[in-house]
C-alpha positions as CSV (number, residue, x, y, z in Angstrom):
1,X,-143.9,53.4,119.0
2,X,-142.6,54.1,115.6
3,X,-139.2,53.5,113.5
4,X,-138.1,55.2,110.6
5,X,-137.5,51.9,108.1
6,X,-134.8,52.2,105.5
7,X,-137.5,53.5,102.9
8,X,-137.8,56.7,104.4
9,X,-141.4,56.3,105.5
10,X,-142.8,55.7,109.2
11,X,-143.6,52.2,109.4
12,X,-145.1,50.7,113.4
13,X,-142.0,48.1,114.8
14,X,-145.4,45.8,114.8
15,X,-145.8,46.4,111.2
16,X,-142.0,45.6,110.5
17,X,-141.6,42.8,112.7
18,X,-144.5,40.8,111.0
19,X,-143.5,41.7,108.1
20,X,-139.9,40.3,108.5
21,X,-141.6,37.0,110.0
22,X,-144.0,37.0,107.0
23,X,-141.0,36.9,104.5
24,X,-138.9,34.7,106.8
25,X,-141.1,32.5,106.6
26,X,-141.8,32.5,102.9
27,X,-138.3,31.9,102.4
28,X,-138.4,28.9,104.8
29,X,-141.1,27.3,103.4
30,X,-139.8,27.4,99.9
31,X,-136.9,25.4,101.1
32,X,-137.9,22.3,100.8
33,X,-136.2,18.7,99.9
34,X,-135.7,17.1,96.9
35,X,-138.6,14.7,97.6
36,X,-142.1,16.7,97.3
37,X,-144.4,14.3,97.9
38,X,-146.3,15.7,100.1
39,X,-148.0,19.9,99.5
40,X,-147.1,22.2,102.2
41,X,-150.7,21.5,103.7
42,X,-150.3,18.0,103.8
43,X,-146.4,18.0,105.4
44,X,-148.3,20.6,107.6
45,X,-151.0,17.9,109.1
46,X,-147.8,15.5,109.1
47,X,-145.5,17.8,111.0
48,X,-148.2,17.8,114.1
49,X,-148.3,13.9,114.0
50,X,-144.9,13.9,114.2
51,X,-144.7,16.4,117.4
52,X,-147.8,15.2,119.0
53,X,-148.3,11.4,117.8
54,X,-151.3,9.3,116.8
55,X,-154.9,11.5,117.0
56,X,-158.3,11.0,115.9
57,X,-158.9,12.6,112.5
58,X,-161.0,15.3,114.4
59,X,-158.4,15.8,116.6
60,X,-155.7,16.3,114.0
61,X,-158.4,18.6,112.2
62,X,-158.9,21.0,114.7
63,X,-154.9,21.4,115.9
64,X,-154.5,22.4,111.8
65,X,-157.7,24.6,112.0
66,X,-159.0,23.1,109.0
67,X,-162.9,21.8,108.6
68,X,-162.8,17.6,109.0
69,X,-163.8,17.1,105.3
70,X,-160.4,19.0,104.4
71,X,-158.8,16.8,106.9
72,X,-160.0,13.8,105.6
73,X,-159.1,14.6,101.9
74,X,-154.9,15.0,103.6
75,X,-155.4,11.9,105.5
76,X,-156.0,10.0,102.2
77,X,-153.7,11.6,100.0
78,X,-150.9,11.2,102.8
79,X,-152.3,7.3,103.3
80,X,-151.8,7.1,99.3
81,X,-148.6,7.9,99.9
82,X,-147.7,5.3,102.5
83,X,-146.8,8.7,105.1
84,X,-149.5,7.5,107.4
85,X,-151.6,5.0,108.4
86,X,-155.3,4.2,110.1
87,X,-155.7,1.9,113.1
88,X,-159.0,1.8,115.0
89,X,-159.7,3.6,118.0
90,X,-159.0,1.9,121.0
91,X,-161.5,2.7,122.9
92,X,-164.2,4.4,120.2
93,X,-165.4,1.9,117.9
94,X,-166.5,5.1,115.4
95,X,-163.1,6.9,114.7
96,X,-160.1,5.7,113.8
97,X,-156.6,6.7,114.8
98,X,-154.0,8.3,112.1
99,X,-150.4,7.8,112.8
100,X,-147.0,8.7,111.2
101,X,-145.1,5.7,109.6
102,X,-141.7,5.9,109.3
103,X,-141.5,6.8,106.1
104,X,-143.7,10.2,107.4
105,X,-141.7,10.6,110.4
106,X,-138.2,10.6,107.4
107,X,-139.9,13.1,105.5
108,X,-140.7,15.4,108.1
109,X,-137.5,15.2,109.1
110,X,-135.9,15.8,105.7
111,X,-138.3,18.4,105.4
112,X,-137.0,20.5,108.5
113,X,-133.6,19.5,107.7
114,X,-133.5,21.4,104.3
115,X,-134.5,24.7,105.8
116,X,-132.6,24.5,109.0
117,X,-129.2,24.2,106.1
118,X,-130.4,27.2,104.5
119,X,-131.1,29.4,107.6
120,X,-127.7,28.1,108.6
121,X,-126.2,29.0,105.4
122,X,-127.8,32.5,105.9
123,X,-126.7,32.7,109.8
124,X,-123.0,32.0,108.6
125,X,-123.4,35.2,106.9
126,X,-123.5,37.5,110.0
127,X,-121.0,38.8,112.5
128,X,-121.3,37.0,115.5
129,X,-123.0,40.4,117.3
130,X,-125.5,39.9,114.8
131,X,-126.3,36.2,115.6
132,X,-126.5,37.4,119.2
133,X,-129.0,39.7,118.6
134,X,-131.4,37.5,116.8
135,X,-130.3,34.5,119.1
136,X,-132.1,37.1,121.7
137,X,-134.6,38.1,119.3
138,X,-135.7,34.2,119.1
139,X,-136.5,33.8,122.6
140,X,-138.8,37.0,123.1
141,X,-140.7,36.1,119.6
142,X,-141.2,32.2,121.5
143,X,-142.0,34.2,124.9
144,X,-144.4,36.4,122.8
145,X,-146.1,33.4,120.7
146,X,-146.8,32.0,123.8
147,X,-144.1,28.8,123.4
């Protein structure tokens, strides 16, 4: 299935789709709030504690698809920065267990709070048929991404 895109030239609806996601989501991380303490990899390992709660460092590792030395080098830099913390495992001697404070769990949330103003600042910009277009759009990307 092709479309004709607005350059003239024959581009796959899986090629524009993506592409639209990929700058979307550009655009949504570059909103960010006015405290950057954390790198977008680090607010990245932060966002799944705060969605999934305390894990293992391996654990936390392998839900960001990173190698556990990466892992560890976030860890510390977020720990530095009083975002998480470190509590032994309560049943493994060996690991320890990383956790959001509630300073991380604020940041996070200030985090998704600045972008979800400026897609809302760019939603107010359509007609309502538009809005329920992509309101549509939103639930067969989630169906398709497996959510």
């Amino acid at each position: 299935m092709t479309d004709t895109g607005a350059s003239g030239g024959e581009r796959t609806l899986a090629s524009r789709l993506r592409l639209a996601v990929v700058r979307l989501n550009r655009r949504l991380r570059a909103q960010r709030s006015e405290d950057r303490t954390a790198t977008l990899t680090q607010l990245s390992a932060l966002s799944t504690l705060h969605k999934h709660g305390p894990m293992s460092p391996g654990e936390l590792a392998a839900r960001e698809r990173v190698q556990p030395p990466s892992m560890t080098r976030v860890i510390a830099a977020l720990q530095e920065a009083g975002l998480v913390t470190r509590r032994p495992h309560p049943t493994d001697g060996r690991q320890t267990v990383i956790e959001a404070t509630a300073a991380g769990l604020a940041y996070v949330e200030a985090e998704v709070s600045a972008r979800e103003r400026w897609l809302d600042e760019r939603l107010s910009e359509l007609t309502d048929d538009e809005r329920t277009v992509l309101c549509r759009a939103a639930e067969i990307i989630d169906r398709m991404a497996g959510t």
